[in-house]
C-alpha positions in Angstrom: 0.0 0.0 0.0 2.7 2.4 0.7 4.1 1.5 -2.2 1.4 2.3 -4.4 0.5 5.8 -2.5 3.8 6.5 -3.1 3.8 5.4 -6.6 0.6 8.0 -7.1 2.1 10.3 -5.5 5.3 10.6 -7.7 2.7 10.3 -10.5 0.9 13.3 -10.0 4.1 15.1 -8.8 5.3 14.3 -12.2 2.3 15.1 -14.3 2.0 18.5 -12.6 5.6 19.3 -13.4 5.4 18.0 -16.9 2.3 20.7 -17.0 4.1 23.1 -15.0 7.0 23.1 -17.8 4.4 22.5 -20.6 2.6 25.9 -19.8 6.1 28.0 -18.5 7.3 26.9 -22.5 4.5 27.7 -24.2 4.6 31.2 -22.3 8.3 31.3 -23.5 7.6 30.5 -26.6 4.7 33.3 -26.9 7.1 35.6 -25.9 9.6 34.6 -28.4 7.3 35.0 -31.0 6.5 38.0 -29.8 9.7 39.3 -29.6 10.6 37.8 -32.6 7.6 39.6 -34.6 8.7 43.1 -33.0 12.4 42.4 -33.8 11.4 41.9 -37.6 9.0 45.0 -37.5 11.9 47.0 -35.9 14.1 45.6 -38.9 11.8 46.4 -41.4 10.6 50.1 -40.1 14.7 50.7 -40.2 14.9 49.5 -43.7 12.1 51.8 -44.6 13.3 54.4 -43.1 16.7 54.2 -44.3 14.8 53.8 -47.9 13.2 57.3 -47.1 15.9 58.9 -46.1 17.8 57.9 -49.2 15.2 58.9 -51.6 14.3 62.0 -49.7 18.4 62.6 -49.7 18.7 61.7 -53.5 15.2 64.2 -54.3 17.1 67.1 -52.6 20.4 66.4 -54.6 18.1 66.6 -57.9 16.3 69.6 -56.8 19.3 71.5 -55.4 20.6 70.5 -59.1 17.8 71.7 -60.8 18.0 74.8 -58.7 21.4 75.5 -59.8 20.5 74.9 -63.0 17.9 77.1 -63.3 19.7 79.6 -61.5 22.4 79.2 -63.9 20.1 79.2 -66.9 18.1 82.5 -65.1 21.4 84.6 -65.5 22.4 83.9 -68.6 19.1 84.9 -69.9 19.1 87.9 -67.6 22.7 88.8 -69.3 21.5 88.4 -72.9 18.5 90.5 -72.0 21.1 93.3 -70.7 23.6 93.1 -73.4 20.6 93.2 -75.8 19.3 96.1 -73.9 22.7 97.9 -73.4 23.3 97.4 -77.7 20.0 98.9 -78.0 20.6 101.6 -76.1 23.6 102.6 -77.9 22.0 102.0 -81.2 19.5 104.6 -80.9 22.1 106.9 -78.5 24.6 106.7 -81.7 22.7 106.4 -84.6 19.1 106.8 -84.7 18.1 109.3 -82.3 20.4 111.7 -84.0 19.2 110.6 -87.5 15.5 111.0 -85.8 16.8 114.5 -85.0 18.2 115.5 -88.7 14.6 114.4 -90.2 12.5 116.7 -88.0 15.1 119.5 -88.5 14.5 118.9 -92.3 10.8 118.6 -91.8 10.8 122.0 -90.3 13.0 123.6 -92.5 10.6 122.1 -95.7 7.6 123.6 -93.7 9.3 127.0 -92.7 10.5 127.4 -96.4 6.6 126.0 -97.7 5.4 129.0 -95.7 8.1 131.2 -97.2 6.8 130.6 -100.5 3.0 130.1 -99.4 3.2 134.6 -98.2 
């Protein structure tokens, strides 16, 4: 009789240890797969936001390019616009304004000598 009360007894010692152990790993492994699924989120928001961070790096680059470009590209024009502006300028300074000048002085001596003749 002893025996067998000791016999149950390491029995159900045993099968409450193998539960015991059963339930403490599947805890441990819940909260490896948690861990495990927050480790690989963690990974992959990085990568993302290393991905971001490139392209936003590599959109600035092309804009600050394009800005330089276009700024490039704005003073040229503005320069041909000057010159243009500073050759036109002399054009009429040299040569037409003082040609404009001799035909009105002609125009009044035609209509002062018209008037001449006209009394």
């Amino acid at each position: 009789m002893k025996r067998f009360t000791l016999k149950t007894f390491i029995t159900s010692v045993f099968q409450n240890w193998k539960l015991v152990v059963a339930d403490m790993k599947a805890k441990r492994m819940t909260l490896m797969s948690k861990a495990w699924k927050s480790f690989k989120l963690y990974v992959l928001t990085q990568k993302q936001m290393r991905a971001q961070d490139i392209l936003s790096a590599r959109e600035m680059r092309i804009r600050w390019k394009k800005n330089i470009l276009k700024g490039c590209f704005d003073a040229l024009r503005y320069n041909k616009q000057e010159e243009k502006f500073i050759r036109v300028t002399r054009i009429l300074e040299e040569e037409e304004i003082p040609r404009k000048n001799q035909c009105l002085e002609d125009i009044n001596r035609i209509k002062y000598d018209r008037r001449r003749e006209l009394l």
